[in-house]
C-alpha positions as CSV (number, residue, x, y, z in Angstrom):
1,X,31.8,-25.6,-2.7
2,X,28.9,-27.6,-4.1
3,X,28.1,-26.9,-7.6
4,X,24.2,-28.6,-6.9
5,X,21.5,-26.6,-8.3
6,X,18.6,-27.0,-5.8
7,X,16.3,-28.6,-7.2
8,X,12.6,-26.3,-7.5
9,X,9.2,-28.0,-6.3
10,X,7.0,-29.2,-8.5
11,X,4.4,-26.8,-10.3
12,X,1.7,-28.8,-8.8
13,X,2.9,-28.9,-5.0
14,X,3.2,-24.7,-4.8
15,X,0.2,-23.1,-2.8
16,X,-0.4,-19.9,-4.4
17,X,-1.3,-17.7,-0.9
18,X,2.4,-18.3,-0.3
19,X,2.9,-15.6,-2.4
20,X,1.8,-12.2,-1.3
21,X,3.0,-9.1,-0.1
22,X,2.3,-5.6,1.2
23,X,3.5,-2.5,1.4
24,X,2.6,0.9,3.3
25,X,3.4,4.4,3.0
26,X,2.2,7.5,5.0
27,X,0.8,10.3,2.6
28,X,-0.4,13.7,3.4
29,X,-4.0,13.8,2.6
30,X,-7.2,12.5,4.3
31,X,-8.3,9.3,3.7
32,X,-11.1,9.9,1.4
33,X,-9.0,12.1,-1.3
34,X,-6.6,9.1,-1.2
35,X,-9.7,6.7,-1.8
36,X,-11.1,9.0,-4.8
37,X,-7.6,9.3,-5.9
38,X,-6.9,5.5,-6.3
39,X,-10.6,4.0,-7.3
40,X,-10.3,6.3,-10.0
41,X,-8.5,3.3,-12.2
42,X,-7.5,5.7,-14.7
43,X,-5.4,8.2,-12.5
44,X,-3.5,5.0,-11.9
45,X,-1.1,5.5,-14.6
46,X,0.0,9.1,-12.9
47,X,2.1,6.6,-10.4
48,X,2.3,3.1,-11.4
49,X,5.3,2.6,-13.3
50,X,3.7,-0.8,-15.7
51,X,0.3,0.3,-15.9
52,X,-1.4,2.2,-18.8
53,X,-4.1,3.3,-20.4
54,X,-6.8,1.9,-17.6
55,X,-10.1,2.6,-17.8
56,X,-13.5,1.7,-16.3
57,X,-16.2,-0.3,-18.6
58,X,-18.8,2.2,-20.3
59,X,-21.5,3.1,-17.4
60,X,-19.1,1.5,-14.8
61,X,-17.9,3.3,-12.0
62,X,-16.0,2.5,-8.6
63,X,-18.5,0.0,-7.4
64,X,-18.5,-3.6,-6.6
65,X,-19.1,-5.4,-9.4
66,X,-17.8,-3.4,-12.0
67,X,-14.8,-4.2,-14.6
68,X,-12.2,-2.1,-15.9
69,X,-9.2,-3.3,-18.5
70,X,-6.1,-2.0,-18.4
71,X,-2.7,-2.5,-20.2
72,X,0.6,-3.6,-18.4
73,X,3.9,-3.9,-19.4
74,X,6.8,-5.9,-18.1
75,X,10.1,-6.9,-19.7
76,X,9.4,-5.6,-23.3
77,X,6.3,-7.3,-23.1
78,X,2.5,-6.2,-23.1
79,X,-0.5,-7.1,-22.5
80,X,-4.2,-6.1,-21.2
81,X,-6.4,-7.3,-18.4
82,X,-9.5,-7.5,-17.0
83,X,-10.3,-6.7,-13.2
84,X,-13.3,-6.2,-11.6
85,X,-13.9,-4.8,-8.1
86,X,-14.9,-6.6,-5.0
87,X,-14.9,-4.1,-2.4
88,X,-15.5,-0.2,-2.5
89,X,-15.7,1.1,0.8
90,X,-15.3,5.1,0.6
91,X,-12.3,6.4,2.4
92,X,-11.6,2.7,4.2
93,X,-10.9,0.0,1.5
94,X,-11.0,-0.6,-2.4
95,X,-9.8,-3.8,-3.9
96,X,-10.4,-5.7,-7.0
97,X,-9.2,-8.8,-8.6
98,X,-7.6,-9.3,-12.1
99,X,-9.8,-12.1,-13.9
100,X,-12.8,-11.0,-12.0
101,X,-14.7,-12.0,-8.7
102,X,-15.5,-16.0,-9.6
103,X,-12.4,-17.1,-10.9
104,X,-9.7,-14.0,-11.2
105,X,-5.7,-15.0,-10.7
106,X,-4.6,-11.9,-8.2
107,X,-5.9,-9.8,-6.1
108,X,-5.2,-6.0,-5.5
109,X,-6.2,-4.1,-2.7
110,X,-6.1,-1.0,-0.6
111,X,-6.8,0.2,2.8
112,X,-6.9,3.6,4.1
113,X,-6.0,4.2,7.8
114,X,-6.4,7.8,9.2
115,X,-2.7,9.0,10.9
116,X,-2.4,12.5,12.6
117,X,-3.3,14.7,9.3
118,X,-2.7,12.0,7.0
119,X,-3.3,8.6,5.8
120,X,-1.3,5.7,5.9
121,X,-2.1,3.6,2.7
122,X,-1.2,-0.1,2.6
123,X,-1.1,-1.9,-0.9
124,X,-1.5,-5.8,-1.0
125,X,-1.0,-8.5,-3.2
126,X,-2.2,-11.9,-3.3
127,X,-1.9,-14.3,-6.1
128,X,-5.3,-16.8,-5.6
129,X,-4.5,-19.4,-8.2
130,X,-2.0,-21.3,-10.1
131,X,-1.7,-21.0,-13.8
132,X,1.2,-21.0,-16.0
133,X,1.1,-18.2,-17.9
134,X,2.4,-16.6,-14.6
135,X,5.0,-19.1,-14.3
136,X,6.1,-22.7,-13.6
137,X,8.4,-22.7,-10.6
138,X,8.8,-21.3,-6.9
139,X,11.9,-19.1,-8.7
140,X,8.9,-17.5,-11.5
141,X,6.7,-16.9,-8.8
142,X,8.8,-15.7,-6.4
143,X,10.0,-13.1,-9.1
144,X,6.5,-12.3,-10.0
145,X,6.2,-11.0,-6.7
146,X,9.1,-9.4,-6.3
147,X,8.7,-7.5,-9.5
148,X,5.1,-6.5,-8.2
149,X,6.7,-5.7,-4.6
150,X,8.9,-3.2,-6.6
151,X,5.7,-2.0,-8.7
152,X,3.8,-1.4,-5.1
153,X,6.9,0.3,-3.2
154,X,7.3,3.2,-6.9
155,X,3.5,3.3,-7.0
156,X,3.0,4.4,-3.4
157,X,6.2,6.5,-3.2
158,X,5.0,8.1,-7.0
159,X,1.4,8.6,-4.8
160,X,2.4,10.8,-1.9
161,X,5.1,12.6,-4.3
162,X,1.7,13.6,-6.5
163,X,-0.1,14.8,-3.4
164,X,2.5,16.3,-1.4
165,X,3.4,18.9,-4.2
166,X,-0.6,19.1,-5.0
167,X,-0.4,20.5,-1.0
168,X,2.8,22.2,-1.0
169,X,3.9,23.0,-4.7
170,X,6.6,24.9,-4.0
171,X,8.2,21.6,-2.4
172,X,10.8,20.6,-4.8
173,X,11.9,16.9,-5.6
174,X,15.3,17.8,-3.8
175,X,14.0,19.0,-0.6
176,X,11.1,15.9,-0.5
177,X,13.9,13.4,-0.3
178,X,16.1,13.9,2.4
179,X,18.6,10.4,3.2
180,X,20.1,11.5,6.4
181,X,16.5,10.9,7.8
182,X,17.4,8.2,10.4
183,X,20.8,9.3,11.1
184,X,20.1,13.0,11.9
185,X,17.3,15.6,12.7
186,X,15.7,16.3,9.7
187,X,13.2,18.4,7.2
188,X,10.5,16.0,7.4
189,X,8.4,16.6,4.2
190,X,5.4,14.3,3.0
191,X,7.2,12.4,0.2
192,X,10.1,11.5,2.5
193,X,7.9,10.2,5.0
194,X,6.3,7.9,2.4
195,X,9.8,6.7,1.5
196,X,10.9,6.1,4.9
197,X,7.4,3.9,5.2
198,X,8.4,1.5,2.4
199,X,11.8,1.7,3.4
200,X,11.2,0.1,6.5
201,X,8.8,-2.2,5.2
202,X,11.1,-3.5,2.7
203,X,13.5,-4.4,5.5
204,X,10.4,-6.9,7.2
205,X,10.2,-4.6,10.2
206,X,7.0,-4.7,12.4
207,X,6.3,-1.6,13.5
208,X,6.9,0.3,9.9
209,X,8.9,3.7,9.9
210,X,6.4,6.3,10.0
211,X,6.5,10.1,9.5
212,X,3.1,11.8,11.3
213,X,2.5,14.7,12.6
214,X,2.1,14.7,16.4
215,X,1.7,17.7,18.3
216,X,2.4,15.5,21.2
217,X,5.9,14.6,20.4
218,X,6.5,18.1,18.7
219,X,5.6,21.7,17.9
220,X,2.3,22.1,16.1
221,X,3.4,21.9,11.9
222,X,6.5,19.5,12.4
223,X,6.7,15.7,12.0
224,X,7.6,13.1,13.9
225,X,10.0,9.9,12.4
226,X,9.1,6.7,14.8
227,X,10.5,3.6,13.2
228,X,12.0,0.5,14.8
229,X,13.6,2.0,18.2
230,X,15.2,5.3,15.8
231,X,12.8,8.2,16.6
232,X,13.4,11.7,14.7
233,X,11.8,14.8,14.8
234,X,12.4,17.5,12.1
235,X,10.4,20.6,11.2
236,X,8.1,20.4,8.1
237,X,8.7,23.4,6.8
């Protein structure tokens, strides 16, 4: 067994659009109470698990153009930023940029894509530039990402938890969360069907795991689980 540590690329040789990623998760609200939710910057806290304490610029608002700081943590460590926005497209898009529009570092965005009585929100990532602070290597960048990956998958999961008991608040935690989902019928709630999303997209497959409700596939009120060639239906409940 070769005890060779591969050697990593120079700093100067990475691209930084190889490093991106996005997530998706079905939630149970229409898309334009899932765009207020998340251009409101500081409701962002209720489901990120690193960001706090984010607010908007006095006078700003969610428009293009405006800044908002917010503080992170990662590791022990913490910090603030500054983003600004560069798209704000009621119930269809929001994204903004950390460093702002001319010369920001990474870029965050969301889209909002109606599905049965729901919305299927996709998070990206894309870091835009090199710069050290971020890290020297392929290895610090490619755990930058991760880490973020892992921020995305709890944020969106943490999202359709918050609206699923807003709708239904006498759903409990327990019930939401259900892991025999692709092995066996189910009861298909909201939050589940979020999980199963990033489940399946953590695993690279095309066609994500999705849980919609389909009164062509089932009886009006239940949900249907379509993800790779594993289809389950379950009642909602």
């Amino acid at each position: 067994m070769s005890t060779t540590t591969r050697e990593q690329p120079p700093f100067e040789t990475l691209n930084a659009v190889d490093f991106s990623f996005t997530r998706r998760a079905w939630v149970d609200a229409a898309p334009a109470r899932v765009y207020d939710l998340v251009s409101d910057v500081s409701a962002i806290r209720r489901w990120s698990p690193n960001a706090t304490d984010v607010a908007f610029d006095q006078g700003a608002g969610a428009r293009v153009g405006a800044w908002f700081s917010g503080s992170n943590h990662r590791d022990g460590k913490q910090w603030t930023t500054r983003s600004q926005i560069v798209r704000a497209d009621p119930g269809t898009a929001f994204t903004f940029v950390v460093g702002g529009a001319e010369d920001g570092i990474v870029r965050w965005g969301w889209t909002f894509l109606p599905q049965g009585r729901g919305t299927v929100v996709q998070q990206s990532w894309q870091l835009l530039r090199l710069d050290p602070v971020l890290g020297t290597t392929r290895g610090d960048l490619d755990a930058l990402r991760d880490y973020m990956a892992d921020s995305a998958e709890t944020t969106l999961a943490s999202l359709a938890q918050w609206i699923a008991e807003e709708r239904h608040p006498d759903t409990s935690r327990s019930e939401a969360h259900n892991p025999s989902c692709i092995r066996a019928p189910l009861v298909a709630t909201p939050l589940y069907c979020a999980r199963l999303a990033v489940a399946e997209s953590l695993q690279g497959v095309g066609s994500l795991c999705l849980c919609v409700p389909s009164e062509a596939f089932a009886p009006p009120g239940s949900m249907t689980c379509v993800g790779r060639s594993t289809a389950v239906r379950g009642n909602t409940g």
